[in-house]
TORZA-885489 format. One record per residue (C-alpha): x, y, z; residue in one letter. Coordinates in pm, whole numbers, plus 50000, padded with zeros to 5 digits. Example, Ala and Ser with C-alpha at 12.3 -4.5 7.8 and 13.67 -1.06 7.14 Angstrom:
2
fivex c1->51230	c2->49550	c3->50780	r->A
fivex c1->51367	c2->49894	c3->50714	r->S
//
This chain:
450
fivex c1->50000	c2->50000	c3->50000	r->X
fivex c1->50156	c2->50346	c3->49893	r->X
fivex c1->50187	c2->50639	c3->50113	r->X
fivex c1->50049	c2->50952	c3->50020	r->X
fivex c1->50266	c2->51262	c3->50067	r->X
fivex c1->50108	c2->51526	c3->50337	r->X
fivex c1->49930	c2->51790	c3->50169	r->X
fivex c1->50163	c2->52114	c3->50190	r->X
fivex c1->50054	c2->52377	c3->50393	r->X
fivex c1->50010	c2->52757	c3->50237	r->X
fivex c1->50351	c2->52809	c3->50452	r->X
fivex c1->50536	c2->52559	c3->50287	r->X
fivex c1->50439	c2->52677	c3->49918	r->X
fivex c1->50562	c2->53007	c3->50014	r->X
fivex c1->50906	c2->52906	c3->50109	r->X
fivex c1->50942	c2->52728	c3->49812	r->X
fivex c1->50835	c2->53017	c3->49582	r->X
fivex c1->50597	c2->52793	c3->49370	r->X
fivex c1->50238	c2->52885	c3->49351	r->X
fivex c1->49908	c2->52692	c3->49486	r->X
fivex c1->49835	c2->52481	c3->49185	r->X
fivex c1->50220	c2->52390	c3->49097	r->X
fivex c1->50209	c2->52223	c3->49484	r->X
fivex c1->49913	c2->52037	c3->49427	r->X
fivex c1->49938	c2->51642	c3->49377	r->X
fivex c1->49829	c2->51517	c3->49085	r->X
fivex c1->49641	c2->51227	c3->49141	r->X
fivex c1->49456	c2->51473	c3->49320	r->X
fivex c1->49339	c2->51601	c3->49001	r->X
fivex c1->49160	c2->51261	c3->48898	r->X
fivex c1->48833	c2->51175	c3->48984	r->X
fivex c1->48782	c2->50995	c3->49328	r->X
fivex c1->48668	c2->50642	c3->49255	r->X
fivex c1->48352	c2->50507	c3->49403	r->X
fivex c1->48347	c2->50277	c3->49662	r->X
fivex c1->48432	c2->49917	c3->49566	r->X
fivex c1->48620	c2->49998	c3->49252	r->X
fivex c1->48929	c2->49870	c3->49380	r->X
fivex c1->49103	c2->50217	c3->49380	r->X
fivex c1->49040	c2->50223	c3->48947	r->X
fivex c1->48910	c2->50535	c3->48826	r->X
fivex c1->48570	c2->50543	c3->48651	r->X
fivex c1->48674	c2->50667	c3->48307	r->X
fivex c1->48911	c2->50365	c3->48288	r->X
fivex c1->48684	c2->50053	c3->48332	r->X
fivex c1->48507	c2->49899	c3->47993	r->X
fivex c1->48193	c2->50022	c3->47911	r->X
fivex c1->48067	c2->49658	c3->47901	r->X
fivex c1->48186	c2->49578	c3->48224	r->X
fivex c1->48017	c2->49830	c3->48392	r->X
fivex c1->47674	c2->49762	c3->48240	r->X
fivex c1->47701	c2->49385	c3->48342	r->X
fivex c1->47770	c2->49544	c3->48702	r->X
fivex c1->47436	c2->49779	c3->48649	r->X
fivex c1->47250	c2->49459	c3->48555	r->X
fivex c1->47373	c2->49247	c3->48830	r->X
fivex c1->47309	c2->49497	c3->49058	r->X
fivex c1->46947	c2->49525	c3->48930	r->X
fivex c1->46874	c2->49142	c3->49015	r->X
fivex c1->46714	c2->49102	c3->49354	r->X
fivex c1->46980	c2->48849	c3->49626	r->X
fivex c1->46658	c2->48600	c3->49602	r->X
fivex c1->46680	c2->48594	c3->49230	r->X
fivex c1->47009	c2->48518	c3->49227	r->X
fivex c1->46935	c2->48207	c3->49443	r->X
fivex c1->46672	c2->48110	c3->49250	r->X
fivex c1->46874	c2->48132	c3->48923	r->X
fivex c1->47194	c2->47935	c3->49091	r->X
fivex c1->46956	c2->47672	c3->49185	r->X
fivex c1->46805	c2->47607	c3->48862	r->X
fivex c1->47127	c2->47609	c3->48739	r->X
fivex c1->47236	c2->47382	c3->48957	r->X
fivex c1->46934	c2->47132	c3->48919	r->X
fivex c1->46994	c2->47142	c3->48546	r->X
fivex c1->47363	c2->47057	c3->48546	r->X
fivex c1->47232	c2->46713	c3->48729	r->X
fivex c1->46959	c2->46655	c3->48517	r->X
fivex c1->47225	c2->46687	c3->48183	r->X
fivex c1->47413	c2->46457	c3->48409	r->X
fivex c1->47160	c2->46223	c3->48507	r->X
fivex c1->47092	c2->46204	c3->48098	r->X
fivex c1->47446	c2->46142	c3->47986	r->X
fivex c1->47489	c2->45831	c3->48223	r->X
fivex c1->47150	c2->45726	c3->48156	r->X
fivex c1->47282	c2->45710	c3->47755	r->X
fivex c1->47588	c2->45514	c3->47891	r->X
fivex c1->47394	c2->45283	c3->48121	r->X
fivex c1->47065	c2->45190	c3->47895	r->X
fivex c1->47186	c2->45217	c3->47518	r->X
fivex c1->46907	c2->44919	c3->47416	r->X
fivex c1->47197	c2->44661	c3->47363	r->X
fivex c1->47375	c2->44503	c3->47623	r->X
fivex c1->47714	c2->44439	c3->47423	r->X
fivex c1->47731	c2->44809	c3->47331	r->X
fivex c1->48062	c2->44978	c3->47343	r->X
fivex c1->47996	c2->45328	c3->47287	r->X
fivex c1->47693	c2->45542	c3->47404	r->X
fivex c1->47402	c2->45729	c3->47132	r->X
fivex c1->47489	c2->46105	c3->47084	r->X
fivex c1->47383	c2->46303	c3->47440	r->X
fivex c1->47136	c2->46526	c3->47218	r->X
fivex c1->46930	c2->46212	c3->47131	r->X
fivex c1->46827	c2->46175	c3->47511	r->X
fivex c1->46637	c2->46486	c3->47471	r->X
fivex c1->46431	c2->46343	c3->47143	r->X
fivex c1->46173	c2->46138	c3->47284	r->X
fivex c1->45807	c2->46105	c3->47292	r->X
fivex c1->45595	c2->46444	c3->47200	r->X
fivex c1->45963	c2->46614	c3->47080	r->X
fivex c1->45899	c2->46453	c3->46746	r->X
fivex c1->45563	c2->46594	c3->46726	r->X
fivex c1->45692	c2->46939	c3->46804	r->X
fivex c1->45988	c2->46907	c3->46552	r->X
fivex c1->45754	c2->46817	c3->46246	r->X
fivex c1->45504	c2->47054	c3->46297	r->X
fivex c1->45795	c2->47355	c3->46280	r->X
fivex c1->45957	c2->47188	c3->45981	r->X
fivex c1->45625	c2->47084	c3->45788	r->X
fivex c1->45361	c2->47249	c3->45950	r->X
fivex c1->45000	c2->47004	c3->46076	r->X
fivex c1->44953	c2->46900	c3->45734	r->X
fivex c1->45299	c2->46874	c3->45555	r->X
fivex c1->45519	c2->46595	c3->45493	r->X
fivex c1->45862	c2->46562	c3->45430	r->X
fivex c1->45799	c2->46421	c3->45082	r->X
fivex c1->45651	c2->46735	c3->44978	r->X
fivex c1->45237	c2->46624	c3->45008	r->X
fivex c1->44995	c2->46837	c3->45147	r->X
fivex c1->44748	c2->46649	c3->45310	r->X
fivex c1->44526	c2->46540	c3->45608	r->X
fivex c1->44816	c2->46375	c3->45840	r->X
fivex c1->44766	c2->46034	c3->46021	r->X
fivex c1->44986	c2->46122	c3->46282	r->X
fivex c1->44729	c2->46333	c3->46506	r->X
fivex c1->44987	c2->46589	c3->46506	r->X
fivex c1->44675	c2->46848	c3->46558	r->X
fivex c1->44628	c2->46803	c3->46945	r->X
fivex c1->44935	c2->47041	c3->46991	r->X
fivex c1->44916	c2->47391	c3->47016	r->X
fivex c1->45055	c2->47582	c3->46763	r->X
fivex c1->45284	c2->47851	c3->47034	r->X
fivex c1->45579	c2->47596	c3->47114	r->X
fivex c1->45645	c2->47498	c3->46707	r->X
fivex c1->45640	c2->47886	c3->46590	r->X
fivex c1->45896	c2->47962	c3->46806	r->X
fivex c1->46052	c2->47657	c3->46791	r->X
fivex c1->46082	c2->47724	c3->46375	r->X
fivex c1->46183	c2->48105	c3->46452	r->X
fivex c1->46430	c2->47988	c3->46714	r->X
fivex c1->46565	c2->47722	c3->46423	r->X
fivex c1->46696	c2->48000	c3->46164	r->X
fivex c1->46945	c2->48134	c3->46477	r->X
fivex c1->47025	c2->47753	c3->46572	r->X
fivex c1->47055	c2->47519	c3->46299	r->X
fivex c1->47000	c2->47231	c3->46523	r->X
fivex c1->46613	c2->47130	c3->46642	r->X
fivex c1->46660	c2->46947	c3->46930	r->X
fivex c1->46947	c2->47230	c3->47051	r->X
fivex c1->46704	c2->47477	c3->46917	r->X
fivex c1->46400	c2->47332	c3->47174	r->X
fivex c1->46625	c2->47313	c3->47481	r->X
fivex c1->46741	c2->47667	c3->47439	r->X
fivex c1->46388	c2->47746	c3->47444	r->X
fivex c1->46288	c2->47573	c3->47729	r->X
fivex c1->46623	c2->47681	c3->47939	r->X
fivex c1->46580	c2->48074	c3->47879	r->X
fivex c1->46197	c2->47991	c3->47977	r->X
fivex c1->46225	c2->47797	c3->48264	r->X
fivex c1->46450	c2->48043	c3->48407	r->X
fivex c1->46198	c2->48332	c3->48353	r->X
fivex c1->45953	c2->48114	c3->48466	r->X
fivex c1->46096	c2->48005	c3->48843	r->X
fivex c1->46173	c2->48384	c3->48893	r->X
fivex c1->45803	c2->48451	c3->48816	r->X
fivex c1->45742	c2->48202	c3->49050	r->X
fivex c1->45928	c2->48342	c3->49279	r->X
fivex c1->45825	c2->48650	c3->49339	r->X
fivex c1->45469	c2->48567	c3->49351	r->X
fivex c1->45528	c2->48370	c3->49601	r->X
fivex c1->45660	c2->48617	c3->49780	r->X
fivex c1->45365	c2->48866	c3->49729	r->X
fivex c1->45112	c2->48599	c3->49848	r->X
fivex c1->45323	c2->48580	c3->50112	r->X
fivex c1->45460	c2->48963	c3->50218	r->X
fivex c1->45400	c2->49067	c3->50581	r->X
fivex c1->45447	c2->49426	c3->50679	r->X
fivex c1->45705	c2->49601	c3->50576	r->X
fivex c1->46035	c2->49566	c3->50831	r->X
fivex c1->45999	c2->49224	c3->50975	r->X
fivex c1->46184	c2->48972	c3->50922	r->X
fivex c1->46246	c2->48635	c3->50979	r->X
fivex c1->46540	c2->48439	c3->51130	r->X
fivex c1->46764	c2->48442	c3->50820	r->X
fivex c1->46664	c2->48718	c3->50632	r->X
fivex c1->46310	c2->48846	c3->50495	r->X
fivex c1->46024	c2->48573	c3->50488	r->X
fivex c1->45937	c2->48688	c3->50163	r->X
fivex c1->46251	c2->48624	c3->50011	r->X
fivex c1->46269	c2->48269	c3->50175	r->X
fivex c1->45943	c2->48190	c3->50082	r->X
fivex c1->46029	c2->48270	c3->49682	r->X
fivex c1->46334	c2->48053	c3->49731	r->X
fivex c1->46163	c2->47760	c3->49862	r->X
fivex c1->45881	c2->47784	c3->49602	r->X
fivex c1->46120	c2->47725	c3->49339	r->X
fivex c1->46314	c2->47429	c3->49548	r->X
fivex c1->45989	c2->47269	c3->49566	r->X
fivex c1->45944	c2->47329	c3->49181	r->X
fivex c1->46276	c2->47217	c3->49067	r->X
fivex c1->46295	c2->46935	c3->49272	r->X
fivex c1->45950	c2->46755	c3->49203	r->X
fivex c1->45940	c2->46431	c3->49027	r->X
fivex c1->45879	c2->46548	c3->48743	r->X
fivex c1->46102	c2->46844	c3->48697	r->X
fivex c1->46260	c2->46659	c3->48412	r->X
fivex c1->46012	c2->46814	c3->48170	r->X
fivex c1->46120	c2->47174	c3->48243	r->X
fivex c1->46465	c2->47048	c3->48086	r->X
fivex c1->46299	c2->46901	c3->47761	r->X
fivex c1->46218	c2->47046	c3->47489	r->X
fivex c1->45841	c2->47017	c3->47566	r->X
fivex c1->45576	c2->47290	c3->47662	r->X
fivex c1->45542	c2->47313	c3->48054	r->X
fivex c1->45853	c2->47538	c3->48065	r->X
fivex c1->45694	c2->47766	c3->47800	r->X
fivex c1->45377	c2->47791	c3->47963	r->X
fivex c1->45491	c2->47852	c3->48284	r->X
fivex c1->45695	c2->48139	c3->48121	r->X
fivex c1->45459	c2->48338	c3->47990	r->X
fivex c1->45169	c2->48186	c3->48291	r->X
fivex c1->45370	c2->48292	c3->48573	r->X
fivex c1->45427	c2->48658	c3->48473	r->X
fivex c1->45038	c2->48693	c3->48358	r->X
fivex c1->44918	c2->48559	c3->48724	r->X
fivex c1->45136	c2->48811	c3->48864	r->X
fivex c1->45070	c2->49113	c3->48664	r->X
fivex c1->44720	c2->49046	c3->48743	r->X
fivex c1->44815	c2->49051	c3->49126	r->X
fivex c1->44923	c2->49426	c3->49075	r->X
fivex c1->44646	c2->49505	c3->48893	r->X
fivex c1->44806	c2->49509	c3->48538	r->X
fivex c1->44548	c2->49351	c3->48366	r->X
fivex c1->44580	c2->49426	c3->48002	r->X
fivex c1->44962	c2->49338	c3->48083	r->X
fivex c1->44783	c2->49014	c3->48210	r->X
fivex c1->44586	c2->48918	c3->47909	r->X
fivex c1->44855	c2->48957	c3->47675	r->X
fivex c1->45043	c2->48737	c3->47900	r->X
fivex c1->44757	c2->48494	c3->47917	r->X
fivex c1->44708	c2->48520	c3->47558	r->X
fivex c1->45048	c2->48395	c3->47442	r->X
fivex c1->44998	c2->48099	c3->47723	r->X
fivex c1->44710	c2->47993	c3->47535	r->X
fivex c1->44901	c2->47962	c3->47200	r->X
fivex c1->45083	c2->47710	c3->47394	r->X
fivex c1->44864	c2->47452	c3->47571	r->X
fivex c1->44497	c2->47408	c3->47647	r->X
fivex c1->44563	c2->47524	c3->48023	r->X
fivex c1->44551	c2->47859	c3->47873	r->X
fivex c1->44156	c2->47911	c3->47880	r->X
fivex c1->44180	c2->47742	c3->48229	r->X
fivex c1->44460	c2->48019	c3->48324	r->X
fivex c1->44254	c2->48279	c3->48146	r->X
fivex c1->43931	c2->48131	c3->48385	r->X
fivex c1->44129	c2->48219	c3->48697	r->X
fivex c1->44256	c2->48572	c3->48572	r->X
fivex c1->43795	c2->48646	c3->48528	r->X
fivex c1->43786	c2->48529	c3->48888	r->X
fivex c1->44020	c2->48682	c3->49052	r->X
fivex c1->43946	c2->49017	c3->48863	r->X
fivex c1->43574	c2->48958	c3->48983	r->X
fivex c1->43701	c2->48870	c3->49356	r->X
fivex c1->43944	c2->49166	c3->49368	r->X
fivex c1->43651	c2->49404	c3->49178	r->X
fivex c1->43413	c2->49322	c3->49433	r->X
fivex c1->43637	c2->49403	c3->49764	r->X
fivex c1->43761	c2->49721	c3->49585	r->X
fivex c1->43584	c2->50061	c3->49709	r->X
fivex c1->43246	c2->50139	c3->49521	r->X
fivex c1->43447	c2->50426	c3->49365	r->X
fivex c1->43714	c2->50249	c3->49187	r->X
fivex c1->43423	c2->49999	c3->49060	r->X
fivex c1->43334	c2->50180	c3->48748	r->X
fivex c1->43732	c2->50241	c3->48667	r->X
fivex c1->43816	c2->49833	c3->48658	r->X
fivex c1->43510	c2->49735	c3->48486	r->X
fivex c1->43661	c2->49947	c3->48136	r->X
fivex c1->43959	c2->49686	c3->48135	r->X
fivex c1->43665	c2->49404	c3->48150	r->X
fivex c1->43710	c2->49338	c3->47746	r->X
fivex c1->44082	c2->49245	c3->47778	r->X
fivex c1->43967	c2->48948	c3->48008	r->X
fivex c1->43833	c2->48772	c3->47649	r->X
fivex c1->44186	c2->48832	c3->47499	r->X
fivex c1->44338	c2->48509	c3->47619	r->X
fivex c1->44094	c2->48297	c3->47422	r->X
fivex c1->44135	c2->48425	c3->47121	r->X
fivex c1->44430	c2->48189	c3->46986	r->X
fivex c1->44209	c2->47923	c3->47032	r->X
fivex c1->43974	c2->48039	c3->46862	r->X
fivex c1->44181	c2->48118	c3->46557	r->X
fivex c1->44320	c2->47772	c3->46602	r->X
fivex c1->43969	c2->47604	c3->46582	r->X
fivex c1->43903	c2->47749	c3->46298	r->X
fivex c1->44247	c2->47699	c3->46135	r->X
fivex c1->44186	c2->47350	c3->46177	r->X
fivex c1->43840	c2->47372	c3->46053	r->X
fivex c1->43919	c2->47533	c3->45731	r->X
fivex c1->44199	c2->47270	c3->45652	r->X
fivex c1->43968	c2->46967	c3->45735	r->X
fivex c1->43612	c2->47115	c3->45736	r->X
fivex c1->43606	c2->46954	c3->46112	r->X
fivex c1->43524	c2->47206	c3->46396	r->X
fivex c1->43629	c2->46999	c3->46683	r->X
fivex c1->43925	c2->46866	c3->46502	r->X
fivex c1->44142	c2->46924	c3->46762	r->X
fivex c1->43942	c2->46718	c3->47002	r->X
fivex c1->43954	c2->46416	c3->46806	r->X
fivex c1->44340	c2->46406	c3->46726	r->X
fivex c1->44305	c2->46366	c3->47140	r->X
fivex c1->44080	c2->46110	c3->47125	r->X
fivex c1->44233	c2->45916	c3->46835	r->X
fivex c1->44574	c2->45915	c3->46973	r->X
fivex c1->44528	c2->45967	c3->47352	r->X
fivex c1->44182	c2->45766	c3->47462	r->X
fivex c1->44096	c2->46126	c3->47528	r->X
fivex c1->43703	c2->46064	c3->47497	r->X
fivex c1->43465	c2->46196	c3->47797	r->X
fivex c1->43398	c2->45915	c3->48069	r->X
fivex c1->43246	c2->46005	c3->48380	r->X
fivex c1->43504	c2->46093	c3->48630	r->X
fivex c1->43453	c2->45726	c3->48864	r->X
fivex c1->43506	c2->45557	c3->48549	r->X
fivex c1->43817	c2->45705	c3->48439	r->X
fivex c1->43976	c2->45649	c3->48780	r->X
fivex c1->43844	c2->45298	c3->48779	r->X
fivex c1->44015	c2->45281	c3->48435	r->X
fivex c1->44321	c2->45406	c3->48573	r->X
fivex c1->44333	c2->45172	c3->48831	r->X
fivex c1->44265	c2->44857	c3->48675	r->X
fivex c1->44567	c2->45006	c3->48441	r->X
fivex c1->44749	c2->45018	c3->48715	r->X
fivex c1->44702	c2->44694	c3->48928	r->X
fivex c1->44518	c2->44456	c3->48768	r->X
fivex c1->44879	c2->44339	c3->48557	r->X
fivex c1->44680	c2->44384	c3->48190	r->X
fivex c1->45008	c2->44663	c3->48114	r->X
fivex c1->45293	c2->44605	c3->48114	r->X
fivex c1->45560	c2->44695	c3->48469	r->X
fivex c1->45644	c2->44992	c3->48327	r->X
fivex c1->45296	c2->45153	c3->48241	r->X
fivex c1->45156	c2->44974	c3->48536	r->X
fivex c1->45449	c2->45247	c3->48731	r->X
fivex c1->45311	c2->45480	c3->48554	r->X
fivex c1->44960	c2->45489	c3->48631	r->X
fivex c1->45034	c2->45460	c3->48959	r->X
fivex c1->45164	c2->45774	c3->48943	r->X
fivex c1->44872	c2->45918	c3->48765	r->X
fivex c1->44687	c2->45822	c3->49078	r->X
fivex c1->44891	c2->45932	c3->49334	r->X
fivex c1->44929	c2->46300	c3->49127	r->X
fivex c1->44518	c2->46290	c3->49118	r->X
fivex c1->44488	c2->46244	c3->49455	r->X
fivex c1->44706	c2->46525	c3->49526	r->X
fivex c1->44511	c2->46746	c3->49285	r->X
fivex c1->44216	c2->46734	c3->49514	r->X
fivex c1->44380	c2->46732	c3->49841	r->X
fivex c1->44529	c2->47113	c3->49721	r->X
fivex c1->44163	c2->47219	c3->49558	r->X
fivex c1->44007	c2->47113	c3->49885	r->X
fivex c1->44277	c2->47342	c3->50039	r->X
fivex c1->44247	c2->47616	c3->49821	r->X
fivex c1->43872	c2->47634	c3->49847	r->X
fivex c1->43888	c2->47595	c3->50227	r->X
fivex c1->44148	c2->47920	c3->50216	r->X
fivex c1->43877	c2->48057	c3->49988	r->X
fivex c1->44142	c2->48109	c3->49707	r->X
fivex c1->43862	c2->48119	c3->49399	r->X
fivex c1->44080	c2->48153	c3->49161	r->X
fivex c1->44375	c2->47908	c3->49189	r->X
fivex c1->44068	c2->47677	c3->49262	r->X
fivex c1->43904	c2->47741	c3->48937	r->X
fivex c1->44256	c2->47741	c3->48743	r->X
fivex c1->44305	c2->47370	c3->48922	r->X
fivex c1->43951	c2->47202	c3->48932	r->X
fivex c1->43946	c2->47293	c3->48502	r->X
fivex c1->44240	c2->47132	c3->48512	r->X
fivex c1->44165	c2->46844	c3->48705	r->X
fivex c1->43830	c2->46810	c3->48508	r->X
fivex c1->43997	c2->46774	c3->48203	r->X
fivex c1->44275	c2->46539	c3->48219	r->X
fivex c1->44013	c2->46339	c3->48453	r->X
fivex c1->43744	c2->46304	c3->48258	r->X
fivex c1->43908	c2->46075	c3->47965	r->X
fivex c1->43917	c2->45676	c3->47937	r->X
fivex c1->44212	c2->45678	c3->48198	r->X
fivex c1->44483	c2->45932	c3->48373	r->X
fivex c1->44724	c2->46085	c3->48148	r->X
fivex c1->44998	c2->46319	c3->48225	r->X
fivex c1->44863	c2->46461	c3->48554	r->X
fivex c1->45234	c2->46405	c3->48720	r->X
fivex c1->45363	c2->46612	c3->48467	r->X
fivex c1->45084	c2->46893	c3->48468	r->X
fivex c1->45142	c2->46905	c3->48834	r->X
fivex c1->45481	c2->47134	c3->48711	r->X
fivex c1->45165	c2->47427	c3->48619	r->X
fivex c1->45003	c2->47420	c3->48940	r->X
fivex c1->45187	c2->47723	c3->49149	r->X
fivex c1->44958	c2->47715	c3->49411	r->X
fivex c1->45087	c2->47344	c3->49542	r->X
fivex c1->45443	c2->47491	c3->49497	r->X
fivex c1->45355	c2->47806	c3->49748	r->X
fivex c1->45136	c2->47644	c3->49927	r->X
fivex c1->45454	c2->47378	c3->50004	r->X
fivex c1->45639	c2->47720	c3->50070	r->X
fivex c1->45391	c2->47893	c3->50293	r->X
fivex c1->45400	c2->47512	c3->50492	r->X
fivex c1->45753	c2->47488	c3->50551	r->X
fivex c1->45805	c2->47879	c3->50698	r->X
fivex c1->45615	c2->47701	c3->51004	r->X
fivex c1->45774	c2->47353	c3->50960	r->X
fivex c1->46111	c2->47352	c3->50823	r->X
fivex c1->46119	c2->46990	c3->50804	r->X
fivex c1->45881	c2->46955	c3->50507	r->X
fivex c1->46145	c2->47103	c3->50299	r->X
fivex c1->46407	c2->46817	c3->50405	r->X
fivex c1->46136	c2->46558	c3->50377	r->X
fivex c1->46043	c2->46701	c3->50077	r->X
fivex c1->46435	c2->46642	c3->49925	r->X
fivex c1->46480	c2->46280	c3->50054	r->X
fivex c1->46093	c2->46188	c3->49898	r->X
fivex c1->46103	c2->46392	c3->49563	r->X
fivex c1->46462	c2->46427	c3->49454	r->X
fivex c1->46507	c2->46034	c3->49408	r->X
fivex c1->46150	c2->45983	c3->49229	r->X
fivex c1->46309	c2->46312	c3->48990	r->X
fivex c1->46576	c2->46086	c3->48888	r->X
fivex c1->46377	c2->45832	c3->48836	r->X
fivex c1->46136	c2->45999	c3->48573	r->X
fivex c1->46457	c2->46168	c3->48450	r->X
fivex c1->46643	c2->45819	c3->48346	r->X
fivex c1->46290	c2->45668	c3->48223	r->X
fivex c1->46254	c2->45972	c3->47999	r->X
fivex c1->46600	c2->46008	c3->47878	r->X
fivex c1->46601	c2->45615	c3->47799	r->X
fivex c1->46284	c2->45644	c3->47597	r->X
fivex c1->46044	c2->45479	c3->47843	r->X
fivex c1->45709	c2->45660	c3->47928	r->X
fivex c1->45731	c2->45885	c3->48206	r->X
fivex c1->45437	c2->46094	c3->48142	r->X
//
């Protein structure tokens, strides 16, 4: 560490016959860095350097954790994927593993892929016409960007986990901070730690990233998407941003079904928040009332897409049926379906695993609606009993375990529930992080996970 010289005093500079200025230092004539700069002056640092400092700065300590976890929890699902390639390459005298990216291309990928490279009724051949492939019961949102993504990154499958990477990360920092607006208390407590807000975001995502089926964030399917673009509409809607909200909502929809059910919840909680506002600020929410019927307009244009291409109104609907078993049954019948499916040894061990798990996830559906409504929280309830409704209401359970990733409310809920007893978090790591890796290696080694 240098030593500065003492500043001369206006006896000294007369002695020496120099003037003022001549005495001064001259390092006193640059300007005095900020704190933290390591003693550099301002003019000298890169200009890109210092807006990576203003951006860093801008991002929250919480956020932070949340984005080091997900980070975190996707370097060991990558991992969990390479050995699975190593460990189950579908011949037992194999010397050499299949290419890491073709993990990632399993089950609905392939519909996803031929939509963006042929559209629903193209073929690689060149014909135009009705497919067979029932490629129709997916949303058009995930392929358009998929195809836009695609002329930046030549590669699909690359292409589809970029997607669902950048959105998964927007979508657990959503997810974090509503959590910790449902959660908020007064301003200047805190709890043992730091704020309870900011724990509460944290361990919303943890929940989240380490649920059975967190594997599908990772993929290049459409839960990450959704809860991209569902996640920041809920919580614009929370402040009261609602047009903000519907165009949010709106772009959800292009993705998946659970759109309309999302867009159900946004019309009930603008009704329950309406009706506890003051009579005078009535009249001034009711004008934004029309925006609430934005979010079903992509479906709308799909339907009739589909119609004008096959002259079939409720074509989407039957591609479900035809390739899914996705026809109405009574709600006792389809869990009676389910259940045979699962125990009765007609599939095979795998499936059999699998339904089981479609049973358990059900279960757990109605345990949180029965919550919810019991906390009189109208509109998660709505967003969750459509959702229930729908995927159990077909022949048998498909894919609840996986749609469990779009319910927030069990993921804050588990939050709010572990503030008061921190040992639902630990119970919740030595349960759910093992049945992740399972799903994980009987995705990434092409059996059905759901």
């Amino acid at each position: 560490m240098s030593v500065v010289p003492a500043p001369r005093t206006r006896g000294a500079e007369a002695a020496t016959g120099f003037g003022s200025e001549a005495a001064v230092d001259p390092r006193r004539l640059l300007p005095s860095p900020r704190r933290g700069d390591g003693g550099r002056p301002r003019e000298g640092r890169p200009p890109a350097r210092s807006a990576a400092r203003r951006l860093l700065s801008s991002v929250s300590a919480t956020d932070r954790a949340v984005l080091t976890l997900y980070l975190l929890t996707r370097i060991g699902i990558w991992a969990t994927a390479y050995c699975t390639g190593w460990l189950f390459t579908g011949d037992g005298r194999a010397k050499e593993a299949p290419p890491l990216l073709s993990r990632w291309e399993q089950w609905d990928w392939s519909y996803f892929v031929r939509i963006a490279e042929y559209g629903y009724f193209g073929s690689p051949d060149g014909s135009d016409a009705a497919p067979q492939d029932n490629r129709e019961a997916f949303f058009p949102g995930l392929p358009l960007l998929l195809r836009a993504v695609h002329t930046v990154v030549p590669d699909w499958t690359v292409a589809g986990l970029l997607i669902s990477f950048v959105a998964g990360a927007v979508a657990v920092l959503a997810l974090a901070r509503t959590a910790r607006l449902h959660l908020a208390e007064p301003a200047g407590t805190q709890a043992k730690g730091g704020s309870r807000e900011g724990d509460a975001g944290e361990r919303a995502v943890f929940f989240l990233l380490l649920s059975p089926c967190a594997v599908f964030l990772a993929v290049g399917y459409t839960e990450a998407l959704f809860l991209a673009l569902a996640m920041p509409a809920w919580l614009a809607a929370k402040k009261g941003r609602w047009p903000s909200a519907a165009v949010l909502a709106c772009c959800a929809t292009t993705v998946r079904i659970s759109g309309l059910f999302l867009a159900a919840a946004l019309a009930a909680e603008f009704l329950t928040s309406t009706a506890a506002a003051p009579a005078s600020d009535r009249l001034r929410r009711l004008r934004v009332l029309p925006w609430l019927a934005v979010p079903a307009l992509p479906a709308l244009a799909y339907t009739w897409y589909l119609q004008a291409r096959t002259g079939d109104w409720m074509a989407w609907k039957h591609a479900q049926e035809r390739g899914w078993y996705r026809q109405f049954h009574s709600p006792w019948e389809a869990w009676q379906n389910t259940w045979d499916s699962a125990f009765s040894h007609t599939q095979t061990t795998g499936y059999a695993l699998m339904f089981r798990a479609e049973l358990v996830a059900m279960v757990l559906g109605l345990l949180v609606l029965a919550r919810l409504l019991q906390r009189r929280r109208w509109p998660e309830a709505v967003y969750l009993a459509l959702t229930l409704w729908a995927l159990g209401t077909s022949y048998w359970y498909m894919s609840i375990p996986r749609a469990t990733l779009l319910w927030w409310p069990l993921w804050i809920g588990l939050a709010r529930w572990s503030l008061r007893r921190p040992w639902i978090r630990t119970a919740h790591l030595c349960v759910s992080a093992p049945l992740m890796t399972v799903f994980a290696v009987a995705f990434a080694s092409g059996r059905w996970a759901g």
